[in-house]
N, C-alpha and C positions, 0 to 999 in steps of 0.2 A: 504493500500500500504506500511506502516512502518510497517506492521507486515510481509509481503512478502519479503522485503527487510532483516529485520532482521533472519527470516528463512532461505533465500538464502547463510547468510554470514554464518549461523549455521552450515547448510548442506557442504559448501566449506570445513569448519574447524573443521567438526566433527574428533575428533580422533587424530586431529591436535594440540599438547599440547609442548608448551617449559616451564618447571617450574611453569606450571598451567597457563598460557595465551595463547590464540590462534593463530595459524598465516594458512597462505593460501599460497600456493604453486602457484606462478603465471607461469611457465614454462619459466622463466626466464633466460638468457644464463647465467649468474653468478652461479645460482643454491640457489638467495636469495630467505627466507623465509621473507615475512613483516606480521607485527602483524594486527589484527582487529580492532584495536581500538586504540588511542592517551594512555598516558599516563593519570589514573583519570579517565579516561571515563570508563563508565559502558555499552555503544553499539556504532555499528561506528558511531550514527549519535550522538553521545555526545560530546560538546567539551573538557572535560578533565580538566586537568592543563597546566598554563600557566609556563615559566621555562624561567630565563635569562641563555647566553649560557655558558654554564662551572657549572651552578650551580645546587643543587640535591634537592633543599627543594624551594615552595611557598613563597611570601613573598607580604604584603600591599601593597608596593609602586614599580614600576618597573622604576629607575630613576639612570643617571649616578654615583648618588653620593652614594648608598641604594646596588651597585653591590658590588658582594664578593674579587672580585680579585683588589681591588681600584678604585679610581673615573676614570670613563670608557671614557675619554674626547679626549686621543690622548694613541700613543702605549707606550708613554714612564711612564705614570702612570699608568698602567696596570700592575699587581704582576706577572702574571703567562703569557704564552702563548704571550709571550713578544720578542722584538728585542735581547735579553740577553739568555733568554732560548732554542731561534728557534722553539719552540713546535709551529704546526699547525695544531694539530689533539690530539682532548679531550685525555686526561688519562682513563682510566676505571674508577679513584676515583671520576674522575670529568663528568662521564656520567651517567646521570641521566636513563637513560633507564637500561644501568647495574646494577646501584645502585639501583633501584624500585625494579626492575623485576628479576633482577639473570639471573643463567642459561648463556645460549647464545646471550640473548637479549645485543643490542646495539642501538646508535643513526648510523642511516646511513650517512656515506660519499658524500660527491659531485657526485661523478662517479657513486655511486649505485642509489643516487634519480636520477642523469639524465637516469641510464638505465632504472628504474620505467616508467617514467613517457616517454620515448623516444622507447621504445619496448613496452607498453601497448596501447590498447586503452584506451581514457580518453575523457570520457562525462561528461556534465552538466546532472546530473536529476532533474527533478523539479517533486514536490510532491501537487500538489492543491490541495491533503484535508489534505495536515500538514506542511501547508507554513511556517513556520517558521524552516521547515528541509532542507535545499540546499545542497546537497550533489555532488560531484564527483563522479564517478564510474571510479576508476581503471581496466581495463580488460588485463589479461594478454594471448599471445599468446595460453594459453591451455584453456581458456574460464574460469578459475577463476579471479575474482573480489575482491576489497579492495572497500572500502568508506572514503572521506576525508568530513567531515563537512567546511563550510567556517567560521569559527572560530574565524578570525580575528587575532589579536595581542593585548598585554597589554603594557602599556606607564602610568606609573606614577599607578593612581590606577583604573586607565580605560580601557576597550574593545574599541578599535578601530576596524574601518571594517567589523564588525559584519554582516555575512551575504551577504558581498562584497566579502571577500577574502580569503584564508587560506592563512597562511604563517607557513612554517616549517623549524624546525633547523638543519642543517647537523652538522657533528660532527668536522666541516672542519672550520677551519679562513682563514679569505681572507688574500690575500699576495699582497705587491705592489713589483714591480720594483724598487731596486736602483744597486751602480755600483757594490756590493758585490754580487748581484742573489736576487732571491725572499725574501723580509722580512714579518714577519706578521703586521698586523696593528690592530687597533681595532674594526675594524667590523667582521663580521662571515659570513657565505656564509649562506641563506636561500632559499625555496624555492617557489614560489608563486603558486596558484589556484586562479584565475580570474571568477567572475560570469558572465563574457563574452565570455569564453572559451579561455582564453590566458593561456599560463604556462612557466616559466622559472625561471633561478635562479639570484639571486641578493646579495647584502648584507647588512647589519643594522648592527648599534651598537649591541654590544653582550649586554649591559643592557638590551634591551626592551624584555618582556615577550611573548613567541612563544608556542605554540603545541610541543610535541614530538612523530613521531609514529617509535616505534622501527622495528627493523627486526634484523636477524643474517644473517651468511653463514652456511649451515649444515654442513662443514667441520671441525675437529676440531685437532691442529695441535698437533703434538708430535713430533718434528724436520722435517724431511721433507716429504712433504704432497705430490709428484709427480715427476715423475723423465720420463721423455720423449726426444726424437729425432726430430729434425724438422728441416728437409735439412740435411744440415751437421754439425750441431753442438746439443751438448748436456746440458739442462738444467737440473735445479732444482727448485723447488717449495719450499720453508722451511720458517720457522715462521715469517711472515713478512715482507720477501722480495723475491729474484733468487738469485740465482748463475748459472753462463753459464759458457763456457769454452772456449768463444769468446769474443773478444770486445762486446757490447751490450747497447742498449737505448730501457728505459722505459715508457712509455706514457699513461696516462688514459685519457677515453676514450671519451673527449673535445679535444685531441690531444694537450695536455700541457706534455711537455718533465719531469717526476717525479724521474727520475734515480738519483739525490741525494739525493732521501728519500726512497731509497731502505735499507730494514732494518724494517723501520717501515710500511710499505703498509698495506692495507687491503679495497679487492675489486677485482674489474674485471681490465687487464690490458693489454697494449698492448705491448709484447716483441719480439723487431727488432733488428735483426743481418743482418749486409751487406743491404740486398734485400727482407731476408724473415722476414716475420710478425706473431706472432702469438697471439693469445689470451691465458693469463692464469690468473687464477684466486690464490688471496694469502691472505690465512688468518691470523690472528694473534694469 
């Protein structure tokens, strides 16, 4: 049955190549590609390497004080991706998925694992003659399929969960509330796979060691990537964010208002004028 399965993902992703790693076309409304396999792993059902968030290399110990960007305790001892900086979404220097992998490949967004994992079907498989392989089955609206191993997490110099859960890194930090608008804090947005078929997203200190499975957008920008009419007013699609020719609010697609981080986007998104609504997609 793991040889059926790994034939299945073969066949999905024959031909299917970004910089020598494969990915599977789920029919997805964004038009994302996700990879085969975590980062490390050698088939889907492998777990990979484990990765604190912002960081591009393995290391012994996964522990507040062992994190690259300062001891990971509160936002204000944090180097990077701080209350000072505003950054709430990885650099390309600091994305391990670009960094391995090249090419197109990135760590996906908040808005793109929820549309994964919110437009596919997602089962539990279970495998009786190779229990020790728990898998997920990703099914996307076109009948291809991804696999998520239940992986766990690393903490200090252990696997936790092992087998209970997957957890994955979006490439997103959590933001709390104060009076100035969203600030970043020191957890990251991750996502979970439950071996009881629950799935949603959460966050964890960015020290603790997580799974990475990349994916891209096949679009690839050279200033602006779409220019369309919707009602009455005229957009733009261009590296990173819109331009309209109306008043206009942004939103992905948890229905969190984003239009002060227009500029930097990348993903699937929802752009409202007046009454009308549209979906556009914007890469970087």
């Amino acid at each position: 049955m793991l040889i059926t399965l790994l034939l299945s993902v073969a066949s999905a992703a024959q031909n299917n190549l970004e910089n020598g790693y494969e990915y599977v076309d789920l029919g997805l409304p964004s038009g994302a590609m996700w990879a085969t396999k975590n980062i490390g792993s050698h088939s889907p059902v492998d777990i990979g390497d484990y990765y604190s968030w912002g960081e591009v290399e393995t290391k012994d110990s996964y522990t507040k004080n062992t994190y690259k960007w300062g001891v990971c305790d509160t936002e204000e001892h944090v180097l990077k991706y701080n209350d000072t900086d505003k950054k709430t979404r990885l650099d390309p220097e600091d994305d391990v998925a670009k960094v391995k992998w090249g090419g197109r490949w990135r760590m996906p967004t908040k808005e793109e694992f929820e549309e994964l994992l919110n437009t596919c079907e997602v089962n539990f498989v279970a495998y009786p003659d190779y229990s020790s392989y728990k898998v997920y089955e990703v099914k996307g609206p076109n009948g291809n399929a991804i696999y998520f191993h239940l992986c766990g997490y690393m903490t200090m110099d252990k696997v936790r969960d092992y087998n209970q859960r997957a957890y994955f890194w979006s490439s997103d930090l959590n933001q709390v509330k104060s009076v100035i608008g969203f600030i970043p804090n020191e957890r990251a947005i991750e996502f979970f796979l439950y071996n009881d078929g629950r799935k949603w997203a959460g966050t964890t200190s960015r020290y603790m060691g997580n799974p990475v499975r990349p994916m891209f957008l096949p679009q690839v920008s050279t200033g602006v990537d779409q220019t369309a009419i919707a009602s009455d007013f005229t957009y733009k699609v261009v590296c990173g964010g819109i331009v309209c020719d109306m008043d206009f609010a942004i939103y992905d697609i948890s229905g969190r208002d984003v239009t002060s981080q227009n500029g930097s986007l990348s993903g699937l998104y929802i752009l409202k004028v007046g009454a009308v609504a549209k979906k556009v997609i914007v890469a970087q």
